[in-house]
ZATITI-811108 format. One record per residue (C-alpha): x, y, z; residue number from 1; residue in one letter. Coordinates in steps of 0.5 Angstrom, whole numbers, plus 500, padded with zeros to 3 digits. Layout:
> X|Y|Z|NUM|A;
...
//
This chain:
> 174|389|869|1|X;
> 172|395|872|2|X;
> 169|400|868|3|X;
> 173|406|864|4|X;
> 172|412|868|5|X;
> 171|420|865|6|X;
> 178|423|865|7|X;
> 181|427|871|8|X;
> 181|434|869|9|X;
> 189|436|869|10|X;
> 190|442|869|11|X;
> 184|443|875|12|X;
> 183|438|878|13|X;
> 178|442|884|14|X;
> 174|445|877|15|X;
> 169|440|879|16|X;
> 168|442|886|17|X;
> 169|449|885|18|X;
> 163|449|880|19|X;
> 157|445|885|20|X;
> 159|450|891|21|X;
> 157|458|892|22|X;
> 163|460|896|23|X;
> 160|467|898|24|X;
> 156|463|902|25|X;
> 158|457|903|26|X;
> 165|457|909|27|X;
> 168|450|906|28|X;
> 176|451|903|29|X;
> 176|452|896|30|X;
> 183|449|896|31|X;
> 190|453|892|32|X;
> 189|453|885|33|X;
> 198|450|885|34|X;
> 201|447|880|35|X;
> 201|439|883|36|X;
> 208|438|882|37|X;
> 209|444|887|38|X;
> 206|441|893|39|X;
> 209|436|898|40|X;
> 207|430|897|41|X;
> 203|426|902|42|X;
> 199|421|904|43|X;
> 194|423|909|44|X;
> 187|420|909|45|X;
> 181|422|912|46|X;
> 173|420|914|47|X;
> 169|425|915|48|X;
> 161|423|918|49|X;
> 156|428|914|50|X;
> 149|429|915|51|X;
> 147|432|909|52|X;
> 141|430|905|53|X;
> 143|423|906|54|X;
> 148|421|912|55|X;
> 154|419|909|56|X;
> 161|418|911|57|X;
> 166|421|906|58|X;
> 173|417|904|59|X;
> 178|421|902|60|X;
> 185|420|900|61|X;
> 191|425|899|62|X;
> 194|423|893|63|X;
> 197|428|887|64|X;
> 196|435|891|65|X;
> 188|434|893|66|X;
> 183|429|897|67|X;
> 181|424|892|68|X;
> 173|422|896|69|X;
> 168|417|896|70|X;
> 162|418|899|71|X;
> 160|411|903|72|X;
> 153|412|906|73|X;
> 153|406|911|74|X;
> 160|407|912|75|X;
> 168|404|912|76|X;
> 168|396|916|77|X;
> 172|392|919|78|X;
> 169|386|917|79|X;
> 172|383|910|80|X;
> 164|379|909|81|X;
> 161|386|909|82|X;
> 162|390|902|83|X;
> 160|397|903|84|X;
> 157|401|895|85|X;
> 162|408|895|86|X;
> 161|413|889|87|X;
> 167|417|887|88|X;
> 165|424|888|89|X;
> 170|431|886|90|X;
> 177|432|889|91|X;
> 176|436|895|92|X;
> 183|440|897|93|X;
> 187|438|901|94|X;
> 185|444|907|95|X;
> 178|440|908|96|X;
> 183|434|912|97|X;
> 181|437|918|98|X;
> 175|441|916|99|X;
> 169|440|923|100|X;
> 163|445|922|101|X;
> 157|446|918|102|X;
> 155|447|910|103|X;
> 150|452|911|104|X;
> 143|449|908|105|X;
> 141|449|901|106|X;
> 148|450|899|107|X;
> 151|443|895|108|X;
> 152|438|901|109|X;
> 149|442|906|110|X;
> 149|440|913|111|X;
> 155|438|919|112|X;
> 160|435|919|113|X;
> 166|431|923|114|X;
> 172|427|923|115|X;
> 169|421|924|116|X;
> 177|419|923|117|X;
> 184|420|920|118|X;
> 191|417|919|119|X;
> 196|415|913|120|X;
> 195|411|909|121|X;
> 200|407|903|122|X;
> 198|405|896|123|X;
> 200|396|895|124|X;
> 205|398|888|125|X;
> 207|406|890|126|X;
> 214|403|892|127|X;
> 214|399|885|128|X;
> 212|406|882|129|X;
> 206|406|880|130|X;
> 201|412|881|131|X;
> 196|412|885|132|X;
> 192|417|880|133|X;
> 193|411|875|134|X;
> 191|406|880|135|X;
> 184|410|880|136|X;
> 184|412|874|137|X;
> 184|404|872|138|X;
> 179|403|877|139|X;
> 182|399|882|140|X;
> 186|401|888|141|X;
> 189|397|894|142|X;
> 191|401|900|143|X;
> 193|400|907|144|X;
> 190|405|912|145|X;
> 193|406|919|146|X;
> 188|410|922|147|X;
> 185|411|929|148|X;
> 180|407|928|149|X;
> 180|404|920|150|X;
> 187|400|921|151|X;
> 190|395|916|152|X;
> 188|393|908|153|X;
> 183|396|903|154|X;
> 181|396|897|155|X;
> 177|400|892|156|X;
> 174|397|886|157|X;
> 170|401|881|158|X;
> 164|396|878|159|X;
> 160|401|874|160|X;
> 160|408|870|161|X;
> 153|410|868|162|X;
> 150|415|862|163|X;
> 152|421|867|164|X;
> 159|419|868|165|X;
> 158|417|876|166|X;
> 162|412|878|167|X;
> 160|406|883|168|X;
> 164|402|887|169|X;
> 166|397|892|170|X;
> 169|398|898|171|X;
> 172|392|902|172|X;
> 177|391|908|173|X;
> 182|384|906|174|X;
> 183|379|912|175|X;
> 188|381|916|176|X;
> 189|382|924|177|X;
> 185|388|924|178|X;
> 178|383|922|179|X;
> 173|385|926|180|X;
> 167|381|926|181|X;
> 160|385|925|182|X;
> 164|392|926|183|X;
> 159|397|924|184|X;
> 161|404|923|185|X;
> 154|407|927|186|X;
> 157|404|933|187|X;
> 163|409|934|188|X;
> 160|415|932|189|X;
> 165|421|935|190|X;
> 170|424|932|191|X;
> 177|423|933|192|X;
> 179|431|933|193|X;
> 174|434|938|194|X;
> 171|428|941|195|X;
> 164|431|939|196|X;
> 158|428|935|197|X;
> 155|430|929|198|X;
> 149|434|933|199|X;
> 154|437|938|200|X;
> 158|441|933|201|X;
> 150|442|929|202|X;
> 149|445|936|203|X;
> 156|448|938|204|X;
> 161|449|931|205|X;
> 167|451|933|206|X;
> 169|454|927|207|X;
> 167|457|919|208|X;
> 172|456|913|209|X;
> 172|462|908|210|X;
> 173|459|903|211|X;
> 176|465|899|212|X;
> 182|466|903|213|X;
> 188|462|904|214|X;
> 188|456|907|215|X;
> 193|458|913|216|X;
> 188|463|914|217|X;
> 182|459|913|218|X;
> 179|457|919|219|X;
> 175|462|923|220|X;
> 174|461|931|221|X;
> 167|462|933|222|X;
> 169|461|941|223|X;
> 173|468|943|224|X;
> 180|465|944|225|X;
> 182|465|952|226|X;
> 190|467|955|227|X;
> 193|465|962|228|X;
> 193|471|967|229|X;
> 200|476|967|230|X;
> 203|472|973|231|X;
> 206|475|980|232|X;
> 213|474|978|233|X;
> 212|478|971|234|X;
> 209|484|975|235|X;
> 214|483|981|236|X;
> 219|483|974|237|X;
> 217|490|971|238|X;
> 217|494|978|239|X;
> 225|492|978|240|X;
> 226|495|972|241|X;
> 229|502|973|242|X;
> 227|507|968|243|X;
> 227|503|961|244|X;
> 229|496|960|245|X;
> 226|489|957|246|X;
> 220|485|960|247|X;
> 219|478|960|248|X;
> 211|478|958|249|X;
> 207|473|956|250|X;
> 213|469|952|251|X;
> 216|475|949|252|X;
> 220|481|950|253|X;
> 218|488|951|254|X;
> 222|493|950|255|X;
> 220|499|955|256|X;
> 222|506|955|257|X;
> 220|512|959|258|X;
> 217|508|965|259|X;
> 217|514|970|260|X;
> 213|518|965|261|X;
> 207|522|968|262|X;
> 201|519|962|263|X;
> 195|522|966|264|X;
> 194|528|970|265|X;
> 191|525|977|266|X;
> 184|527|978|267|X;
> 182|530|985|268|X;
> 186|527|990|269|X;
> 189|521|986|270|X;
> 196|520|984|271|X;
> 198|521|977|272|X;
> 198|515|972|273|X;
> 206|514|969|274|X;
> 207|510|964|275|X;
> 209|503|968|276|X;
> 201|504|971|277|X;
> 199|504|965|278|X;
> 204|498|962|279|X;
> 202|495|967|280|X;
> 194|496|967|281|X;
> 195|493|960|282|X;
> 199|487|963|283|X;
> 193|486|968|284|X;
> 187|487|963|285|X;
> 190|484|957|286|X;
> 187|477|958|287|X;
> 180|480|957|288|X;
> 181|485|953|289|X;
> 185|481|947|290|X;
> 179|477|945|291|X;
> 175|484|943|292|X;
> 181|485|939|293|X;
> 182|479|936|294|X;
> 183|479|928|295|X;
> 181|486|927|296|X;
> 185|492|926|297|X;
> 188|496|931|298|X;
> 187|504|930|299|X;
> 192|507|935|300|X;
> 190|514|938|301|X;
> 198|517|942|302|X;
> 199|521|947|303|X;
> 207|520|947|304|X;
> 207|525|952|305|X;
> 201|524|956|306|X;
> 195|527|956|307|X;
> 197|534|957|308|X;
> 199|535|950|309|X;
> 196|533|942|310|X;
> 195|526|940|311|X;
> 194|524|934|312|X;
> 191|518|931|313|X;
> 196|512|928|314|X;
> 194|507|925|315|X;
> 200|505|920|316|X;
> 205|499|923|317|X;
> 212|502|925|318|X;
> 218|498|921|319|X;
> 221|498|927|320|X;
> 215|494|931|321|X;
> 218|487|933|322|X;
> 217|481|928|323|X;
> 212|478|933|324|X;
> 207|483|932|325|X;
> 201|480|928|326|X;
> 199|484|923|327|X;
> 194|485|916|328|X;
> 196|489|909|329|X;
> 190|492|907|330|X;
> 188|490|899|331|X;
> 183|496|898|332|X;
> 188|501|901|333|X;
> 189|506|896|334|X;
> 195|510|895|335|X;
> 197|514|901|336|X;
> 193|511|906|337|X;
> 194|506|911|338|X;
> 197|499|909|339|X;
> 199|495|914|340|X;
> 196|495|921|341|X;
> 197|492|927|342|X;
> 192|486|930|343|X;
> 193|485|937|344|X;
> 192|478|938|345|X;
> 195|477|943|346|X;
> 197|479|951|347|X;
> 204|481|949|348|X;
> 201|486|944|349|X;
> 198|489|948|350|X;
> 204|491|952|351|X;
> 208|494|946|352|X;
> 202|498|944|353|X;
> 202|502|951|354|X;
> 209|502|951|355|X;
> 208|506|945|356|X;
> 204|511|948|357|X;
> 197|510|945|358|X;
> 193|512|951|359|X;
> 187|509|947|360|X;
> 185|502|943|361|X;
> 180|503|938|362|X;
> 179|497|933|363|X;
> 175|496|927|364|X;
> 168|493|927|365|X;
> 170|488|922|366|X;
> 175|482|923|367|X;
> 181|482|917|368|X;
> 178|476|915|369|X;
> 171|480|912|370|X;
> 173|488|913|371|X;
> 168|490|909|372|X;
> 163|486|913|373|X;
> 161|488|922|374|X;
> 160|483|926|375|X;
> 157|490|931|376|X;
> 152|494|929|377|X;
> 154|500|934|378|X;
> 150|506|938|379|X;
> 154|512|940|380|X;
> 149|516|945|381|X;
> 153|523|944|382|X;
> 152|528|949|383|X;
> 153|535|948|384|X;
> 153|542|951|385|X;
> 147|542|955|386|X;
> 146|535|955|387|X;
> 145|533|962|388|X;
> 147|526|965|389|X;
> 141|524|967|390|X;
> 138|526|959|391|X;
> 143|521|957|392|X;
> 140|515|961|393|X;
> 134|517|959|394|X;
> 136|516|952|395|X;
> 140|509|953|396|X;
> 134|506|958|397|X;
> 130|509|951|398|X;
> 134|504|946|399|X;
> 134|498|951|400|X;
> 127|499|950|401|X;
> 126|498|943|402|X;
> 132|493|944|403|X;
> 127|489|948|404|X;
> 121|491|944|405|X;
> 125|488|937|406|X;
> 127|481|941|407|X;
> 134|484|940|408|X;
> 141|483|945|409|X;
> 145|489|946|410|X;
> 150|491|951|411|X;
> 152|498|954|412|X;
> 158|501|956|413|X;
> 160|507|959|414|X;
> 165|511|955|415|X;
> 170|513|961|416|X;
> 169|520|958|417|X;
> 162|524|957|418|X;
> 157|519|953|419|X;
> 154|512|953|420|X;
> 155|507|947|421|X;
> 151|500|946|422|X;
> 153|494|942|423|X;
> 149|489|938|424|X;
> 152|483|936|425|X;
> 151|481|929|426|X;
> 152|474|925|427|X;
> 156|477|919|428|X;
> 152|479|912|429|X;
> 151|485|913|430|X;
> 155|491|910|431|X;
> 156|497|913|432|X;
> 151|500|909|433|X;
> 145|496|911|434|X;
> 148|496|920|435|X;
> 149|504|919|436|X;
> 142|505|916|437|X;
> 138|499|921|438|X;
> 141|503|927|439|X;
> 139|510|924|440|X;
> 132|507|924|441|X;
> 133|505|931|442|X;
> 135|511|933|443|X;
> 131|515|930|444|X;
> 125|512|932|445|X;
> 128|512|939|446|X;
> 129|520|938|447|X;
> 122|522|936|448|X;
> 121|521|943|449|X;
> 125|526|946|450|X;
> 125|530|940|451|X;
> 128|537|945|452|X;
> 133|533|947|453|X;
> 136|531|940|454|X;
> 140|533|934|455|X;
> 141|530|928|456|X;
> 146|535|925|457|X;
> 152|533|923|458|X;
> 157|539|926|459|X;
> 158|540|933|460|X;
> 156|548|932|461|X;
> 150|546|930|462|X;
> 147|542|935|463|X;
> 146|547|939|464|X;
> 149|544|944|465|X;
> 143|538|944|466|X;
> 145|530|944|467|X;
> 147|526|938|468|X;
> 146|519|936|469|X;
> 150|517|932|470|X;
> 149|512|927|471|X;
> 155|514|923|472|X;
> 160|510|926|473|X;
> 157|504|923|474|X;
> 163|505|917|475|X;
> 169|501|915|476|X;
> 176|504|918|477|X;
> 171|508|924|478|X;
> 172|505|931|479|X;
> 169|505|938|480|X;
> 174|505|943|481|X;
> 175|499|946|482|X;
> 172|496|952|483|X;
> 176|496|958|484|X;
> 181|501|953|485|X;
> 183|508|957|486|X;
> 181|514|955|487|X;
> 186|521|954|488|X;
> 183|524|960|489|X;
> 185|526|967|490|X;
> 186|519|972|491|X;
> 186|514|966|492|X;
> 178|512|966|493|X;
> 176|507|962|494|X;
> 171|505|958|495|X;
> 166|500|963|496|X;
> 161|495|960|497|X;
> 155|496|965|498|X;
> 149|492|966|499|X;
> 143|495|964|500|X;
> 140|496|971|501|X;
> 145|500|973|502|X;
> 142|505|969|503|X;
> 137|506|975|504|X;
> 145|507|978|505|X;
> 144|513|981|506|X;
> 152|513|983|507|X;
> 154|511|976|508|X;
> 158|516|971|509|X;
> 161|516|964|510|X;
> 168|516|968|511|X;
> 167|512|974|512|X;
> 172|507|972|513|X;
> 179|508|971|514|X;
> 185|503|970|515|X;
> 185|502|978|516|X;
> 178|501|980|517|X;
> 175|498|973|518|X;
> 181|490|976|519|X;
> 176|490|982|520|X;
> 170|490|980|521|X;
> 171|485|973|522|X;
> 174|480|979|523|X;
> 168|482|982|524|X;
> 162|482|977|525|X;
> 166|479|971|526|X;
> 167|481|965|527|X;
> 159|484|963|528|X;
> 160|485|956|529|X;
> 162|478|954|530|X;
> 156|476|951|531|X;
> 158|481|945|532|X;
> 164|476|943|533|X;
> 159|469|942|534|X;
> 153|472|941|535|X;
> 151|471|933|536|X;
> 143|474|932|537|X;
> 140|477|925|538|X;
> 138|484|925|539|X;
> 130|484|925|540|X;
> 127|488|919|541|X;
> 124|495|922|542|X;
> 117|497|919|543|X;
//
C-alpha cells in the first residue's frame, strides 16, 4: 500500500513554492493566489529538462488550478521494463507551463530549463468522478498522456514517506502501442517549444519571468521584437488622402487630421516639413524605432501648431485615444500627476503619436515591468553659450576613453539640436540612484580633465556660459529623446546615432540628420545604435 502523504495545504497550495523562492531575484512566476474553483479547468502536462544541481526532468500535471510536479532524474520512458525514482516536489503555478529560461544561481533550483515536452493528459476515473487531487493524495494515479513525445498510459505510484515528509514514488509506462523498447529520454534532448538545448538557452535565454507581476505580463523578451516594413501601397495610400481622413497602417486605422500643416519651418533652401512628411517619416522609421520604445512609458513633447509656437510636454493619454493603443497605469502616481501613459508597442502608434503633434518622443529609461529600475545609465554632454563644437568632441572622445579604460560598451548619438549623449547599456538591478551617482563618477573624472571647459551648476545662468555634463537625468519620469526621434527645430533634424570614429568627422554636426536624410544613411550603415537594445553589462566599481 502506498504510503500516507503530508496534507495538501488548501488554502494555499503554492505556499510551499513560494517559501523556497526569493522572487526579488529570481524571474520564475509566483503564480495568482485565486481561489481553485475560480480557475478554468484543465488538463495540460508539461515535462521540463532542468539542469540545476542535479539534471532532472521536471513532470508536472495541471490539476486543481496549479502544476502538480515530479521531478524525475533519469527522465520519463517509453519502455514499460524500465521504472523511473520520481520524488513529489511543490505545486508550481500554472504560468511555468511554458516557462524556458534561467533560474539565476544560487537561488533554489538554480540553472536552465526547457520544454523537454508538453501536451494533455486525462485521469483513468476522472470520468467516474473521481478527483485527481485524491487520487494523489492516495498515492496512486493512472494517466494517460498525449504528448509530442510522452504519448500513451502511465502511472504514478507513491512507495514511501521519509521523516521529513519526502515523498518517493515510481513512475512507469503500461504496455500499449506506444511501447518502445530502450527509449531513453537523453537521446531526445531538444525542446518541443523552441527547438533549442539546454545549453543553447544557457547561452542565449530568450526571456525572464518577473515573478511579482501577473502572469499575462510575466514574461519579459530579452531579444528586441522585430516589424515588417511600411509597405509601397500603404504609402501610395496616405499621399491619396486630401487634407484629413483615415489610413490603413500597419493592421490599423489612423485617424489624420490637418495633413497640409507646415510642422518645420525649412532650414536654408530646404522645403518645409508638414504634417503628412512628418506622419510619414513616423510610417518609415517606425520599425526600427519602436524596438527603444517597447514597453516603456512615452513623454510626449507637442507643437500642435508646429515648431513656431510653444510646446509643452504631454504625458497623460487622451480618453479619446483609440482603444488599440497600449498603455501602463502608474501605481506610484500621486494625486495629480500623471497616471496613464502611453506605450509604443507597435508601428502604428507611432503614427497616432505624430498625428497628435508631438514633434518629440522621449521614453522612460525603464520598462513598465520595473519603473523604478534603468536599464540605460545615460551622459547628457550639455553645450553651453560659449561652448564650441569642437570642445563638444573633445569632451565625448574623453568619455569614450574612460569607457574603454572601464572595459564598459557605450553608444553616441547626436542629439539633432546643439549636444551630444551617450548610452550605457545596463542589465537591470540597479536604481537610479546608484546610475545617477556611477555616471556623476564618470563624468566628473572626465571633466577634471578639462576643467575650463566645464560647469557643475545647476541653472543655466550660472554656468557662465560653460558645458554641462549632466548626470542627472539618470531619475525616474527623465527622459532622453529618443534615437531617430525629430527634434522641435528648423527642417525636422533628428537624433542620430554615430559611431565613434565619427567624432574625428570633420563634417559632422549635432543636427546634421533630419527626417529626410537620416532613411538614407540607415539603408546605408544600418542601424548603429542596436546593440543598446541586446547588449546586458554590469556596471564596473569606480575607485
Amino acid at each position: 500500500m502506498p504510503g500516507t502523504a503530508p496534507r495538501r495545504a488548501a488554502s494555499d497550495p503554492l505556499a510551499t513554492y513560494r517559501y523556497k523562492r526569493d522572487f526579488t531575484r529570481t524571474r520564475e512566476p509566483a503564480g495568482a493566489t485565486v481561489p481553485v474553483a475560480s480557475l478554468p479547468a484543465g488538463n495540460r502536462f508539461v515535462v521540463q529538462r532542468h539542469r540545476a544541481r542535479r539534471l532532472h526532468y521536471d513532470f508536472r500535471l495541471e490539476m486543481g488550478g496549479v502544476l502538480a510536479s515530479w521531478a524525475v532524474p533519469k527522465g520519463p520512458t517509453l519502455d514499460p521494463s524500465v521504472r523511473r525514482a520520481a520524488f513529489h516536489v511543490e505545486d508550481h503555478p500554472l504560468e511555468y507551463y511554458d516557462f524556458e529560461g534561467v533560474i539565476p544561481a544560487g537561488e533554489y533550483g538554480g540553472g536552465d530549463v526547457i520544454v523537454w515536452d508538453a501536451g494533455t493528459w486525462d485521469h483513468y476515473y476522472q470520468r467516474e468522478g473521481r478527483d485527481p487531487v485524491d487520487a494523489v493524495g492516495h498515492g496512486e494515479l493512472h494517466m494517460e498522456l498525449d504528448g509530442q513525445k510522452l504519448k500513451g498510459k502511465f502511472v504514478l505510484v507513491r512507495t514511501s514517506v521519509d521523516d521529513a515528509g519526502k515523498e518517493s514514488w515510481l513512475l512507469l509506462h503500461k504496455k500499449d502501442e506506444f511501447v518502445v523498447a530502450g527509449w531513453d529520454a537523453e537521446e531526445h534532448p531538444r525542446s518541443v517549444l523552441s527547438g533549442r538545448t539546454n545549453d543553447e538557452v544557457k547561452a542565449d535565454p530568450d526571456r525572464l519571468w518577473r515573478s511579482d507581476l501577473p502572469a499575462a505580463e510575466a514574461a519579459i523578451a530579452l531579444h528586441p521584437p522585430t516589424f515588417e516594413p511600411v509597405s509601397r501601397a500603404e504609402l501610395r495610400a496616405l499621399d491619396r488622402i486630401g487634407v484629413a481622413g483615415r489610413w490603413e497602417v500597419f493592421g490599423h486605422e489612423a485617424r489624420l487630421t490637418n495633413l497640409d500643416k507646415v510642422l518645420f519651418p525649412p532650414r536654408g533652401r530646404e522645403k518645409p516639413v508638414t504634417k503628412r512628411d512628418l506622419v510619414r517619416y513616423a510610417a518609415q522609421i517606425a520599425p526600427t524605432l519602436v524596438p527603444y520604445l517597447t514597453r516603456r512609458a512615452l513623454n510626449m513633447h507637442r507643437f500642435p501648431n508646429g515648431v513656431g509656437t510653444t510646446g509643452f510636454w504631454h504625458k497623460e493619454l487622451p480618453g479619446h485615444a483609440p482603444s488599440w493603443l497600449a498603455r501602463w497605469d502608474n501605481p506610484d502616481a500621486d494625486q495629480g500627476e500623471t497616471l496613464t501613459y502611453l506605450v509604443v508597442d507597435e508601428p502604428a502608434t507611432l503614427v497616432w503619436v505624430a498625428n497628435y503633434g508631438a514633434l518629440e518622443w522621449h521614453a522612460w529609461t525603464s520598462r513598465v515591468e520595473d519603473p523604478n529600475r534603468p536599464t540605460y545609465a545615460l551622459v547628457d554632454l550639455d553645450p553651453g553659450e560659449r561652448t564650441t563644437w569642437p570642445e563638444l568632441l573633445a569632451l565625448a572622445r574623453l568619455h569614450r576613453t574612460a569607457f574603454e579604460h572601464l572595459g564598459v560598451e557605450a553608444w553616441p548619438k547626436l542629439t539633432g539640436r546643439r549636444g551630444i549623449q551617450i548610452w550605457v547599456p545596463v542589465e537591470t538591478g540597479p536604481s537610479f540612484d546608484e546610475t545617477r551617482e556611477w555616471v556623476e563618477r564618470v563624468s566628473r573624472t572626465v571633466g577634471a580633465v578639462m576643467p575650463e571647459l566645464v560647469s557643475w551648476k545647476w541653472q543655466v545662468r550660472d554656468r557662465s556660459g560653460l558645458a554641462r555634463l549632466d548626470y542627472t537625468q539618470n531619475a525616474i519620469n527623465k527622459t532622453l529623446v529618443a534615437p531617430y526621434s525629430p527634434r522641435a527645430a528648423p527642417g525636422a533634424p533628428v537624433s542620430a546615432p554615430i559611431e565613434w570614429d565619427e567624432l574625428d568627422d570633420p563634417g559632422l554636426r549635432p543636427d546634421r540628420y533630419t527626417i529626410r536624410t537620416i532613411l538614407r544613411r540607415l539603408d546605408e550603415r544600418g542601424d548603429l545604435f542596436a546593440p543598446v537594445l541586446t547588449t546586458r553589462q554590469r556596471l564596473p566599481t569606480l575607485h
